[in-house]
SERO-4910 file (N, C-alpha, C, O; in steps of 0.05 Angstrom, whole numbers):
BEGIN
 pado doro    nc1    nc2    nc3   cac1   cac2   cac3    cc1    cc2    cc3    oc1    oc2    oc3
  Unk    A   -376   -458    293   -354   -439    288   -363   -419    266   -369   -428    244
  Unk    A   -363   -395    271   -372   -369    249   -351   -380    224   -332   -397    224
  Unk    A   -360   -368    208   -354   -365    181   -343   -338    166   -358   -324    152
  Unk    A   -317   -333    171   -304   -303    163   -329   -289    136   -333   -301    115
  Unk    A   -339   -269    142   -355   -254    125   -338   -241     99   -350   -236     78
  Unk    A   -312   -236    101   -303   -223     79   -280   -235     77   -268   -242     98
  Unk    A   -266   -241     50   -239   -243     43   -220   -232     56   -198   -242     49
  Unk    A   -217   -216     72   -202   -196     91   -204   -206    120   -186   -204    136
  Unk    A   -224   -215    122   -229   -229    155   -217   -256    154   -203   -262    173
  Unk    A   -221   -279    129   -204   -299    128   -170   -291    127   -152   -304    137
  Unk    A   -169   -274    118   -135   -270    104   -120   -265    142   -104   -281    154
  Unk    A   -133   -235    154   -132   -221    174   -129   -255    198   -109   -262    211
  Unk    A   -151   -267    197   -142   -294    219   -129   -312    206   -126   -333    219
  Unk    A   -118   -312    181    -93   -328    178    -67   -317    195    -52   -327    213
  Unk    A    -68   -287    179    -42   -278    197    -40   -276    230    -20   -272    244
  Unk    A    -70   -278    238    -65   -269    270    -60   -302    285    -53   -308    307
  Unk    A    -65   -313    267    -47   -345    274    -25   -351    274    -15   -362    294
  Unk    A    -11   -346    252     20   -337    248     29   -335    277     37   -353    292
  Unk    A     24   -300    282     35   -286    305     34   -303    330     53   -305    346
  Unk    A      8   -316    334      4   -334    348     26   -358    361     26   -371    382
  Unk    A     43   -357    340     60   -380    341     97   -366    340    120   -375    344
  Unk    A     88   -344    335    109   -316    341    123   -318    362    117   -301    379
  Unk    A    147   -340    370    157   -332    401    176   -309    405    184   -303    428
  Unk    A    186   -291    379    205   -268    382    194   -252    404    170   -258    408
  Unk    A    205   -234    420    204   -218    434    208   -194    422    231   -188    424
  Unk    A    187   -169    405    198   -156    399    220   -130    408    238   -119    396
  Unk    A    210   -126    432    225   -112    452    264   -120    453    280   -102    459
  Unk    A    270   -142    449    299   -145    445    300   -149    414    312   -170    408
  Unk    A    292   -137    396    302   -127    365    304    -94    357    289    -78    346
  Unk    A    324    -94    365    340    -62    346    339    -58    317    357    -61    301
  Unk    A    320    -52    314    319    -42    275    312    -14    274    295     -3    289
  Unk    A    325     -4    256    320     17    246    318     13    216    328     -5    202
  Unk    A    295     46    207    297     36    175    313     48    161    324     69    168
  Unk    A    318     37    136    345     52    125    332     65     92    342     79     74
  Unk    A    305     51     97    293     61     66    289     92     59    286    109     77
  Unk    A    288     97     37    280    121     26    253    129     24    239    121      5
  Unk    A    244    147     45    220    161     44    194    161     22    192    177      3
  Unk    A    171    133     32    159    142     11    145    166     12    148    182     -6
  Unk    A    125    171     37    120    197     35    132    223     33    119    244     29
  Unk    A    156    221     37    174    252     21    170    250      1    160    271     -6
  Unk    A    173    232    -23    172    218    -45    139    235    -58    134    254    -73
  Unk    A    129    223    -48     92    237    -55     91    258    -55     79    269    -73
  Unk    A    102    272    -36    100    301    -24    114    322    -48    105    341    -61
  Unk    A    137    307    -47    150    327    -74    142    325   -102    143    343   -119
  Unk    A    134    301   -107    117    300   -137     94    314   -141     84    317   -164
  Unk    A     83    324   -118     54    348   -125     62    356   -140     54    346   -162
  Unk    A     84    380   -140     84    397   -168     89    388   -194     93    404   -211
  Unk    A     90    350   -204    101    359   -220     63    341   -225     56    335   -247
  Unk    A     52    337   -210     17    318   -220     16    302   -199     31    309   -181
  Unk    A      5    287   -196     -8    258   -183     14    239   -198     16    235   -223
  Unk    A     32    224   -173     40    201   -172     32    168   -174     10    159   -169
  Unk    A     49    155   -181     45    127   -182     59    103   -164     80     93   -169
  Unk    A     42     96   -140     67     74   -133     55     50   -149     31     46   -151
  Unk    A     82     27   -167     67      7   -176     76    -16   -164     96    -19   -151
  Unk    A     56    -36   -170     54    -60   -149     64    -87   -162     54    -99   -182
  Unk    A     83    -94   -150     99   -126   -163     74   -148   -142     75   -156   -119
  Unk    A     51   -152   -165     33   -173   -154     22   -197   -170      2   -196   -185
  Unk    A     36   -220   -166     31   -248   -169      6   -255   -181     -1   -259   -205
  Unk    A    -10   -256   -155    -48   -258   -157    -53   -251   -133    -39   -249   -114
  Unk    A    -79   -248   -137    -99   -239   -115   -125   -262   -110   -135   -279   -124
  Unk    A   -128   -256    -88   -156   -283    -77   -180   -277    -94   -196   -296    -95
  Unk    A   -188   -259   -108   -213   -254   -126   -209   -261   -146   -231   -267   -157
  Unk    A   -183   -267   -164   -172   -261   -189   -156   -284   -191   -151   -290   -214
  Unk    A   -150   -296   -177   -135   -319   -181   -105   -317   -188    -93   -313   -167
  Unk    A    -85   -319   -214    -51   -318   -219    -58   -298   -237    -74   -299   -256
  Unk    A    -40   -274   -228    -37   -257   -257    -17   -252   -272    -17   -243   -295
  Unk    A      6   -259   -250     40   -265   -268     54   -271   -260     78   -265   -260
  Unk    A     33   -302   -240     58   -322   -224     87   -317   -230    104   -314   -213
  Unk    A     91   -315   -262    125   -322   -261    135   -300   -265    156   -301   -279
  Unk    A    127   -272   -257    144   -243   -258    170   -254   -252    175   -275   -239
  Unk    A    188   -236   -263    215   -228   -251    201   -203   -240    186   -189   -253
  Unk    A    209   -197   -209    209   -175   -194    231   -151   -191    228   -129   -180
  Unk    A    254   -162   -204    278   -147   -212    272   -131   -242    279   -108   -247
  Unk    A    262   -144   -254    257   -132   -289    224   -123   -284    215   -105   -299
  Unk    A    212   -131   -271    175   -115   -266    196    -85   -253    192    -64   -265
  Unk    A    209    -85   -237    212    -59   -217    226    -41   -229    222    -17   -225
  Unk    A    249    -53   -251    264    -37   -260    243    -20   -289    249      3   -295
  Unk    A    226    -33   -300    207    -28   -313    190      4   -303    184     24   -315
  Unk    A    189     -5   -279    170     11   -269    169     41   -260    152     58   -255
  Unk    A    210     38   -258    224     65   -252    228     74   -280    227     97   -289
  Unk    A    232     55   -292    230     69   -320    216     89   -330    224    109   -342
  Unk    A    183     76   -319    161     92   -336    152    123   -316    136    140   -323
  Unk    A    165    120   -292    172    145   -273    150    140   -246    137    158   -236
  Unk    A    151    111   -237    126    102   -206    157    123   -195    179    128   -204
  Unk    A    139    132   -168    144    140   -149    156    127   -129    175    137   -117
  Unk    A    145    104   -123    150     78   -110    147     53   -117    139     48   -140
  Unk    A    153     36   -100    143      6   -117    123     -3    -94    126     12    -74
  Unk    A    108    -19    -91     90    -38    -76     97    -55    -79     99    -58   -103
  Unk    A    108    -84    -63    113   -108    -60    100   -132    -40    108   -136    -17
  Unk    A     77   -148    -54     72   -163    -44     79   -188    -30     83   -208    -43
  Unk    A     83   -188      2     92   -203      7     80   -229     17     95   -249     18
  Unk    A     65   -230     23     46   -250     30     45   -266     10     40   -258    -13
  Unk    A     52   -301     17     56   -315      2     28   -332     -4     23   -337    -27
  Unk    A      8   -343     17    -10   -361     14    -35   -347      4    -57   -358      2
  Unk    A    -31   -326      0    -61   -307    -14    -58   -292    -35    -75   -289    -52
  Unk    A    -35   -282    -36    -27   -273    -70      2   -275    -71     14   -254    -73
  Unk    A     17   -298    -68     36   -307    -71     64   -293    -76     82   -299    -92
  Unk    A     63   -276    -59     94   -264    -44    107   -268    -31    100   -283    -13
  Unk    A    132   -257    -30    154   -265     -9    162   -240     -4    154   -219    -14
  Unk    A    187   -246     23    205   -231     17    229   -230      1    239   -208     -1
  Unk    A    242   -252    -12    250   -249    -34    238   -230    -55    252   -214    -67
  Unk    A    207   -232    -59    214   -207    -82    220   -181    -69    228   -161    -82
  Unk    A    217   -180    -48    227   -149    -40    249   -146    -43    259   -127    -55
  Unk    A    264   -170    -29    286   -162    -30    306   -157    -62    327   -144    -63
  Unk    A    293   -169    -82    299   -168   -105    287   -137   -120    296   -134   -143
  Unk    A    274   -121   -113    263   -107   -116    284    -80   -105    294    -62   -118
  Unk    A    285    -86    -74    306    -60    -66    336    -69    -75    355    -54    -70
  Unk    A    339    -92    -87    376    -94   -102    368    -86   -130    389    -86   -143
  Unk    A    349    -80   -143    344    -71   -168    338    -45   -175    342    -39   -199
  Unk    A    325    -24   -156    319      4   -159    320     12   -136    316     -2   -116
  Unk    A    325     42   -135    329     57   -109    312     67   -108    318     88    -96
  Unk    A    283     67   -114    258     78    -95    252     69    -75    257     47    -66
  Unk    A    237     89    -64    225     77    -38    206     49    -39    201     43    -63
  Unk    A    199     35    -23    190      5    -25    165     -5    -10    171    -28     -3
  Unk    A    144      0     -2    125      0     13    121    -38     12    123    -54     -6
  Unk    A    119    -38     27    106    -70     40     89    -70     37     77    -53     49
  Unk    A     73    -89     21     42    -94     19     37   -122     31     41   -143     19
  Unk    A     27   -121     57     25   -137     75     -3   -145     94    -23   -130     92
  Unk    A     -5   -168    112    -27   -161    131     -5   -155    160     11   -170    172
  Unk    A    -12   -130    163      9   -127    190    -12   -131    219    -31   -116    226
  Unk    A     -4   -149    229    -21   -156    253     -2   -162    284    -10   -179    300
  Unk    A     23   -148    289     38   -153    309     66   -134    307     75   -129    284
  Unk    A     78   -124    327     93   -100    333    116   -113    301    124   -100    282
  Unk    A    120   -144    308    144   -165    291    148   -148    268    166   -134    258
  Unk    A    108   -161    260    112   -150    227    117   -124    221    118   -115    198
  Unk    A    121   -110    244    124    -68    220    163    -82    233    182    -70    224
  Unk    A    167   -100    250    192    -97    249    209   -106    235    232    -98    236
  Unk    A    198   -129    213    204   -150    192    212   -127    177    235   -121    172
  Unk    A    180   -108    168    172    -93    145    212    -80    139    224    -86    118
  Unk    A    222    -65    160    244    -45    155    271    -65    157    291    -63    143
  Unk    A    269    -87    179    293    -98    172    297   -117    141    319   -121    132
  Unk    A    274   -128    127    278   -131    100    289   -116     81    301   -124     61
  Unk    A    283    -85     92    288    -63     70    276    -41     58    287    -23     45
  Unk    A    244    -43     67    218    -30     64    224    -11     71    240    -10     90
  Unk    A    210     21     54    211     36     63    185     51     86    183     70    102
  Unk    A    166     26     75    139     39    102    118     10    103    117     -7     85
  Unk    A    108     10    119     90    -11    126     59      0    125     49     22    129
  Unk    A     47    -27    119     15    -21    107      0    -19    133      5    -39    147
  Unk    A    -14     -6    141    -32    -17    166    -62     -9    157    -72     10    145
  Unk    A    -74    -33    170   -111    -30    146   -124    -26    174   -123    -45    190
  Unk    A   -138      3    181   -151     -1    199   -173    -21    204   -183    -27    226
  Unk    A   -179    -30    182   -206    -57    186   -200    -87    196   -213   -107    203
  Unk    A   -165    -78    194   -160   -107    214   -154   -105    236   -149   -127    246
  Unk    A   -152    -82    254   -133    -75    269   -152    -63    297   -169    -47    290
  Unk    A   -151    -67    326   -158    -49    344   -151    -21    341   -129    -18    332
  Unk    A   -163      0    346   -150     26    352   -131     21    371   -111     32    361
  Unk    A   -126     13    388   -101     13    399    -78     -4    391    -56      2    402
  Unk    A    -76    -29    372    -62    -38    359    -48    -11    339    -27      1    339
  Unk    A    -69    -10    325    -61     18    309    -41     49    312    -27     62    297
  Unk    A    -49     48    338    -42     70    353    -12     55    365      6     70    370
  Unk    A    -10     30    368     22     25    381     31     29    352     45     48    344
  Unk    A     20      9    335     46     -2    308     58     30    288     78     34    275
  Unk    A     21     56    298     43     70    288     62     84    305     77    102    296
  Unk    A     62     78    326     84     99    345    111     83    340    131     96    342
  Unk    A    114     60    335    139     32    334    138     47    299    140     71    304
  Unk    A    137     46    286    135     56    258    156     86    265    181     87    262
  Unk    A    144    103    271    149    130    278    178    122    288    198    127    275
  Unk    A    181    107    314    205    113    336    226     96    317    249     96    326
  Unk    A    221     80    291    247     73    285    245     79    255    251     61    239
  Unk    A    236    106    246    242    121    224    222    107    202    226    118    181
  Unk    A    204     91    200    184     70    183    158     88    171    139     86    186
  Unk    A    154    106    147    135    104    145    115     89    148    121     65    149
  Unk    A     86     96    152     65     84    140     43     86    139     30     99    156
  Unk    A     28     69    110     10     76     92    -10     74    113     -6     52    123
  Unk    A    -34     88    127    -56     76    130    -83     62    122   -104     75    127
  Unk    A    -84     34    108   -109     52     93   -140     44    108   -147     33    129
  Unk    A   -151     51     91   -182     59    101   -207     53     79   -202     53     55
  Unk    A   -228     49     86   -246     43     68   -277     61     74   -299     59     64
  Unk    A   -269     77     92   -292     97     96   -286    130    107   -267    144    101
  Unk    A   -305    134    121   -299    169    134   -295    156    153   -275    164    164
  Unk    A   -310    130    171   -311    131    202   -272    117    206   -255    127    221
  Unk    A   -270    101    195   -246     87    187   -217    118    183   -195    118    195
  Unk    A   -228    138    164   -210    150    162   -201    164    181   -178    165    189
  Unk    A   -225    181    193   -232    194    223   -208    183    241   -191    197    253
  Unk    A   -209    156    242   -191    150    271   -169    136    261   -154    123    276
  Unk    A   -163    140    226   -132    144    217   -118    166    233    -98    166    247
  Unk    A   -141    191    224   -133    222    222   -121    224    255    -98    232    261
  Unk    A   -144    216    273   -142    221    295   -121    212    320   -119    217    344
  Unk    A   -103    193    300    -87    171    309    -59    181    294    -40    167    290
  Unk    A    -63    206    289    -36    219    287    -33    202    246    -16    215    234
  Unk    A    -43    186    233    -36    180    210    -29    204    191    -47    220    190
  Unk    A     -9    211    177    -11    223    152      1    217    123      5    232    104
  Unk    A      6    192    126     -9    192     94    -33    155     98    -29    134    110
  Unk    A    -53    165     83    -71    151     80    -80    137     51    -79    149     29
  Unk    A    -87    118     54    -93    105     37   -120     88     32   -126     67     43
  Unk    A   -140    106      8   -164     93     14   -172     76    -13   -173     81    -37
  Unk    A   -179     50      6   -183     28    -17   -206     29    -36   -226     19    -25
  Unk    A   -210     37    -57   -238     40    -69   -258     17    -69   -283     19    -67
  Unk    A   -242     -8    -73   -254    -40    -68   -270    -44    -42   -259    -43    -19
  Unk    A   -300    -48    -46   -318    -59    -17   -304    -85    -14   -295   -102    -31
  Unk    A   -304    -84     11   -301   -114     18   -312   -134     32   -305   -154     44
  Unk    A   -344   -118     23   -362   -142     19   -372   -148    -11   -377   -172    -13
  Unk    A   -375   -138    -26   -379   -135    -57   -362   -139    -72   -369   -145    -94
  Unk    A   -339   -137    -69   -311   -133    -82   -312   -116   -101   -293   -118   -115
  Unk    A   -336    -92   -111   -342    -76   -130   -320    -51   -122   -312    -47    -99
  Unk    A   -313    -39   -140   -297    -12   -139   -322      7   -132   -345      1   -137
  Unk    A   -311     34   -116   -340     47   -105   -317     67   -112   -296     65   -100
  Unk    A   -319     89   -135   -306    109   -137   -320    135   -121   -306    153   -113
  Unk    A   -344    134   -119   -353    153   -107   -351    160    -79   -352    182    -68
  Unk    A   -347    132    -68   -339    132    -37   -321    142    -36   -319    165    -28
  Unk    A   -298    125    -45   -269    143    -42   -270    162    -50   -256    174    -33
  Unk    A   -282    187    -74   -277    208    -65   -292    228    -48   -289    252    -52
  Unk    A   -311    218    -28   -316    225     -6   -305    218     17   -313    231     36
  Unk    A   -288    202     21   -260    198     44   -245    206     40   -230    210     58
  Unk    A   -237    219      8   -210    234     13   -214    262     10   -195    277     14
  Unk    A   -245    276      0   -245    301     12   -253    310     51   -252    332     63
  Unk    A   -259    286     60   -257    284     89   -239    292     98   -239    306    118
  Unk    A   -218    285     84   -188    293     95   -170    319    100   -164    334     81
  Unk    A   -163    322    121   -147    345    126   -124    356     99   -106    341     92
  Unk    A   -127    378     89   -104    385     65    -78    372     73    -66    362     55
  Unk    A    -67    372    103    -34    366     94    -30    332     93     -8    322     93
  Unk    A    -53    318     92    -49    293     91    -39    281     68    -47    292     47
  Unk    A    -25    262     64    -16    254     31    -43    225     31    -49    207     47
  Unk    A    -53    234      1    -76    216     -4    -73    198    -29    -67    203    -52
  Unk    A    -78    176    -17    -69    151    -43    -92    132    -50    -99    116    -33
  Unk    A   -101    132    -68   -125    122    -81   -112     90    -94    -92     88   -108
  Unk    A   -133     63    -81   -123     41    -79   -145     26   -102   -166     38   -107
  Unk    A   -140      4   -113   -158     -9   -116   -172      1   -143   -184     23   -144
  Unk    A   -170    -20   -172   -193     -8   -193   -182     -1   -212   -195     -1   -232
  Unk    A   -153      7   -214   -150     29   -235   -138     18   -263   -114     11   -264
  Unk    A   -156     16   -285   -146      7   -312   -137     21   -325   -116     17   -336
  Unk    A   -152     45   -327   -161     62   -348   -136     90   -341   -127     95   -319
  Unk    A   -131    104   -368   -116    141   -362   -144    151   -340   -143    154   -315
  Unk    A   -167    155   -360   -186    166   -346   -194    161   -316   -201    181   -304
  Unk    A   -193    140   -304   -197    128   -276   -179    149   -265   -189    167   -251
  Unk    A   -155    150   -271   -134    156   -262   -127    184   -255   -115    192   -236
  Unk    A   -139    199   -275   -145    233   -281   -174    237   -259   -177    259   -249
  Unk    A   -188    221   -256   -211    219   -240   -199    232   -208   -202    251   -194
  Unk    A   -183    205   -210   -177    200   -176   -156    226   -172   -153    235   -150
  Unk    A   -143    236   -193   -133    264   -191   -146    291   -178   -140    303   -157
  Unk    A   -165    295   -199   -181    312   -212   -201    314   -165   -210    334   -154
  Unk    A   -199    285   -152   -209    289   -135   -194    294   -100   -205    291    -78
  Unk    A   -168    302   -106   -149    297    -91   -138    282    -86   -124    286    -65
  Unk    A   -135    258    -96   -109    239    -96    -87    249    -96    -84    267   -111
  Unk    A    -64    241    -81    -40    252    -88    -30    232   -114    -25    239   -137
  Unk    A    -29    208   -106    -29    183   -117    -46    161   -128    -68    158   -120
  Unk    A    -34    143   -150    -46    117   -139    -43     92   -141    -34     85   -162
  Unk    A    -46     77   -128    -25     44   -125    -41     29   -152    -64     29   -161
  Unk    A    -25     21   -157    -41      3   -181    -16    -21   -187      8    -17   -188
  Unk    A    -33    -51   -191    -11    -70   -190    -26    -80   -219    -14    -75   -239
  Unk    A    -49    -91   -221    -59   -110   -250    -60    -96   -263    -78   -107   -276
  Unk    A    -58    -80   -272    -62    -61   -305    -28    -63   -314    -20    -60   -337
  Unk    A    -10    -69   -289     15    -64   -300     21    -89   -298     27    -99   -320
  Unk    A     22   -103   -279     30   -142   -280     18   -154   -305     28   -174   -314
  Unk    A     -2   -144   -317    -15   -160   -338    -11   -146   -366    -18   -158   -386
  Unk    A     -1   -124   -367     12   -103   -400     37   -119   -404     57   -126   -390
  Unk    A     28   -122   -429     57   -120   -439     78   -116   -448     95   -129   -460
  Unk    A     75    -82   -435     91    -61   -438     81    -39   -410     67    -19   -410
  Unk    A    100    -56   -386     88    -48   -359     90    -11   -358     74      7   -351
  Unk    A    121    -11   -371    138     23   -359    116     41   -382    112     65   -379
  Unk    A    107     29   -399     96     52   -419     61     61   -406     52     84   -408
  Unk    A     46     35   -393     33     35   -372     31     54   -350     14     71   -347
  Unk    A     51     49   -336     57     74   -317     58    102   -330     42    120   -328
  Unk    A     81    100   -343     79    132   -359     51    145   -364     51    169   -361
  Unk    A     33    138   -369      7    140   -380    -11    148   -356    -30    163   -355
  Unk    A      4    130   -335     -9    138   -302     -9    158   -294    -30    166   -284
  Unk    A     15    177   -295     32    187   -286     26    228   -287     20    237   -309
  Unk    A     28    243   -270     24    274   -280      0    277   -288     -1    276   -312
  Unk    A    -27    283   -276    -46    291   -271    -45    309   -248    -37    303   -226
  Unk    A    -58    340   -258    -64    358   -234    -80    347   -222   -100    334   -228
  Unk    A    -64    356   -190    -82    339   -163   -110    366   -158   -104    390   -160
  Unk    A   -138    357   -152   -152    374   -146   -146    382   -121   -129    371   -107
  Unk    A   -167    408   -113   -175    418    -82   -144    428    -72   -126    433    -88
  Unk    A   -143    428    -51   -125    442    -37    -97    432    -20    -90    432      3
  Unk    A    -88    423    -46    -64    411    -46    -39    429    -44    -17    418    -44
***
């Protein structure tokens, strides 16, 4: 029996097991989404700098617990405080220990938009994503067929669902772009190294077509990182451990927050 090569390939055949055992029919579920636009959300913050969505995250498989016992109601309200754009909510419980409870604690606590930070591997999950409350669903082209891709985002599209695509290269972004995606999201994290590759990412996101909304994933501690991933066309950027682990999350964010976006925004 092979031996999953990356943390992403174990996580990716956990969930495609799940589904496996999935007897819903998605075809007899009517959902529509009722969330607030994250990408309008991005789009209108250009003028005022580079945005922040921040991330309500537990732990991660590299890192182990970073704030098992958050309140996700007081992390979120924190977070609108310090002026995130959005929130990120991990829901995956057996790899970095989420639910949908925190989402749902998350959209009864602030009215931003709410992105699902998920492994989406079946029509179900982008249909979970909006009937929870989410305002857009994650789809990682490195787990996914191009034609998987190409349904979950047209089911995304046909019942009002943003979503993030993200990506970890040009060839990856290419058949975001080409698959109708617009807003993208490129992870700076290899995921064979688990090293941050700042240089890559900002060679995938000048790949990118100007009207695309561009969100820089993965890495970011530092103001300077942050002014970086600006400075290179980011519109945004998701950041969960610099803020789950401060102890002063909203003053964190603020600090994130309003950097001129480079290039031709």
């Amino acid at each position: 029996m092979a031996v999953p090569s990356t943390y992403l390939d174990a996580i990716i055949a956990a969930h495609r097991n799940r589904v496996a055992h999935d007897e819903r029919d998605w075809r007899q579920r009517s959902i529509v989404s009722t969330g607030v636009s994250l990408e309008a959300a991005l789009r209108d913050h250009r003028h005022l700098g580079s945005a922040v969505i921040a991330e309500i995250k537990r732990a991660s498989p590299s890192k182990g617990p970073l704030n098992p016992h958050l309140d996700p109601s007081v992390m979120a309200r924190a977070y609108q405080d310090g002026g995130a754009s959005a929130i990120s909510v991990l829901t995956d419980r057996e790899h970095f220990g989420g639910s949908f409870a925190d989402l749902e604690a998350v959209r009864n606590a602030v009215l931003l938009p709410i992105l699902r930070k998920d492994f989406t591997v079946s029509v179900n999950d982008v249909l979970d994503t909006a009937e929870v409350g989410a305002s857009c669903v994650l789809l990682i082209v490195a787990a996914l067929s191009r034609e998987e891709l190409r349904e979950f985002l047209k089911v995304s599209r046909d019942i009002g669902l943003d979503a993030l695509v993200e990506v970890h290269d040009e060839g990856e972004a290419a058949v975001a772009v080409d698959l109708g995606a617009t807003m993208i999201g490129v992870n700076q994290r290899d995921l064979h190294t688990f090293h941050v590759d700042t240089e890559r990412a900002q060679r995938v996101a000048a790949s990118l077509c100007d009207d695309v909304v561009r969100v820089a994933e993965s890495g970011f501690h530092s103001v300077a990182a942050v002014r970086e991933a600006a400075a290179a066309g980011f519109d945004a950027v998701l950041v969960g451990e610099a803020f789950v682990t401060s102890e002063d999350p909203a003053d964190v964010v603020r600090s994130f927050v309003g950097f001129p976006i480079g290039g031709a925004r």
